[in-house]
C-alpha positions, 0 to 999 in steps of 0.5 A: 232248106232252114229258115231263120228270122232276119232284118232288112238291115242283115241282108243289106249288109251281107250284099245279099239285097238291096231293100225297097221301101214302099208305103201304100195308101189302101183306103178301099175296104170290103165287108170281110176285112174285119175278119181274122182268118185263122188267128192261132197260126201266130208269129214265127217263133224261131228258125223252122225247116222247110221246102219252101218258103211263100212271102204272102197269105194272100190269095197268091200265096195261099193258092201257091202253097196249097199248090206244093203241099198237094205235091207232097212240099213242106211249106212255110208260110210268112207275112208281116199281118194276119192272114188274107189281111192285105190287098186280097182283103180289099178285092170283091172276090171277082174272077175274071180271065179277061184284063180290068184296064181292057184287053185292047191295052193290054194288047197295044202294050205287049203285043198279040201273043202276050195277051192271048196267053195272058187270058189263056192262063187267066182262065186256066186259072179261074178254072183251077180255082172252080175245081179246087172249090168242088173236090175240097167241097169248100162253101163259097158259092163260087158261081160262073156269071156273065160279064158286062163293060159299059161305057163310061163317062169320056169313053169313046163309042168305038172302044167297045168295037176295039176291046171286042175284037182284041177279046175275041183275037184271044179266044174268049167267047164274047158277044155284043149287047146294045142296050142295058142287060135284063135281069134274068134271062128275059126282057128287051135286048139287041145282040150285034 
């Protein structure tokens, strides 16, 4: 397939999309954000051939088109910044398979079976990332730690007797801590 450069108003016009404007606010900022990864990758400069096209040089794209080169694909890559420059820029890098709005949400709205694939690909995932990282020998210090959900402020006690039961229904091996974790491995704690 050949790509060429074309504008919004184009493909309105040809009927082909129907373009949706959306301005985010990202005011959240991270210590990499100053970094320019790979500065001479520069514009595209014209019409280039590919086999695939990947819209985004955040972790997603990236990860997806290191997914088809490695599967013998010619990929170009296209954004409209500089790379890893956009939401991935504002993360702290933390994997987790389980979901950050709770899994017992997660499960409320899409059901049982979604929320157990869900983690399923999420920890194959993770898992995926952790081999890359080995075989590319690629030096980030990538590192397996424990997670931990803490009560916050409004939150009712018995959210933590649900989320421990939607996680355990999907298959993460989880347990329940009373009392703050220790630093290191020892010191005072109550497992329920």
């Amino acid at each position: 397939m050949t790509w060429r450069l074309v504008r919004s108003q184009e493909l309105a016009q040809a009927g082909r999309v129907f373009p949706l404007w959306v301005e985010f606010n990202m005011v959240s900022t991270s210590l990499w954000m100053e970094a320019e990864i790979l500065p001479e990758a520069g514009a595209l400069g014209g019409d280039v051939h590919c086999d695939v096209a990947v819209v985004g040089s955040g972790i997603a794209g990236l990860s997806t088109a290191y997914e088809l080169m490695k599967r013998g694909r010619s990929v170009v890559i296209i954004d409209r910044k500089g790379i890893a420059s956009g939401m991935t820029a504002r993360t702290s890098a933390h994997l987790a398979p389980l979901c950050d709005d709770l899994m017992s949400e997660f499960k409320k709205l899409r059901g049982a079976e979604a929320a157990k694939l869900f983690y399923e690909s999420q920890a194959a995932a993770v898992g995926r990332i952790e081999y890359i990282q080995a075989s590319e020998k690629i030096a980030c210090d990538f590192l397996r730690l424990d997670g931990y959900l803490f009560q916050g402020n409004g939150m009712p006690a018995d959210i933590f007797d649900e989320e421990l039961a939607a996680v355990r229904e999907v298959g993460a091996p989880v347990h329940r801590l009373v009392g703050a974790p220790p630093s290191g491995k020892n010191g005072p704690r109550q497992e329920a």
